[in-house]
C-alpha positions as CSV (number, residue, x, y, z in Angstrom):
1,X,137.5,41.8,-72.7
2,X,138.6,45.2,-75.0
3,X,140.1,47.7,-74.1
4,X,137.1,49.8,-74.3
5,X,134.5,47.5,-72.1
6,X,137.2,47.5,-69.6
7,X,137.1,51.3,-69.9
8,X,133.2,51.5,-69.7
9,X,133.6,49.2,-66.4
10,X,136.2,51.6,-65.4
11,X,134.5,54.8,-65.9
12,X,137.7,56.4,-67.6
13,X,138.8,55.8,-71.5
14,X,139.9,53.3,-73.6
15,X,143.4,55.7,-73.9
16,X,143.6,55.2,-70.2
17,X,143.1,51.7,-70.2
18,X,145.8,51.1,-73.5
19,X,148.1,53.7,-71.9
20,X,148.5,51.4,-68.6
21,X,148.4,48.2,-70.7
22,X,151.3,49.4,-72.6
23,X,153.4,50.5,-69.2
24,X,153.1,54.1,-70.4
25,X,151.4,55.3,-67.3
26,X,151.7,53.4,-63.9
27,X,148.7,53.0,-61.6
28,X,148.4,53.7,-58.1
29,X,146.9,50.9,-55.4
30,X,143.6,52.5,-55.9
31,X,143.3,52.0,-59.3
32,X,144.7,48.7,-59.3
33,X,141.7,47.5,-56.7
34,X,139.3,49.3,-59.5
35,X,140.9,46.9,-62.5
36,X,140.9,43.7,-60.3
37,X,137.3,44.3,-59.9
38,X,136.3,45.9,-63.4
39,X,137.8,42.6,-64.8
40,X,136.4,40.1,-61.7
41,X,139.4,38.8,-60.5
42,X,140.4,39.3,-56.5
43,X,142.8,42.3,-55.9
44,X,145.7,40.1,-54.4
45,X,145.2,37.2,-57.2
46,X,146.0,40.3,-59.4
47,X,148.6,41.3,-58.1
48,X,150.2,37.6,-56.9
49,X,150.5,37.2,-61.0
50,X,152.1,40.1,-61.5
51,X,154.7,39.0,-58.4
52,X,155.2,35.6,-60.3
53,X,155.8,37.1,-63.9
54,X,158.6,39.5,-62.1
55,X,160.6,36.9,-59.8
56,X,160.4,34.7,-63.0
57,X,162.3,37.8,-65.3
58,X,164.7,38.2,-62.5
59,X,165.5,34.8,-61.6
60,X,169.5,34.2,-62.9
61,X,170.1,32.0,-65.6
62,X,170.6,28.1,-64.8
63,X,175.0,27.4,-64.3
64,X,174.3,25.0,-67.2
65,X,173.3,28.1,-69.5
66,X,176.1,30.7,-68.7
67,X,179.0,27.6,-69.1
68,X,177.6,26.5,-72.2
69,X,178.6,30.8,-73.1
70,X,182.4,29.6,-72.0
């Protein structure tokens, strides 16, 4: 879907909809319900992704990883 059929679905602008995309503006639980349904997808199934993709950033590197560094 483009950035701009999102933003038709939306009711707000295709600078909106790049702005968030691009983390240069945050949105609130409101508008994330809006998204999850603009693009079909169940608020919490949204959001669960977005859960996964973090822990998986923050998760430490393996031992194997930081000794092979030594």
């Amino acid at each position: 879907m483009s950035q701009v059929d999102l933003a038709e679905r939306l009711g707000n602008t295709q600078t909106f909809v790049s702005k968030c995309e691009r983390g240069e503006r945050r949105i609130d639980a409101v508008e994330l319900v809006e998204f999850a349904e603009a693009l079909g997808v169940p608020p919490l199934g949204l959001l669960g992704e977005y859960l996964e993709q973090r822990a998986a950033k923050l998760q430490p590197k393996s031992r194997k990883s930081s000794a092979k560094r030594r």
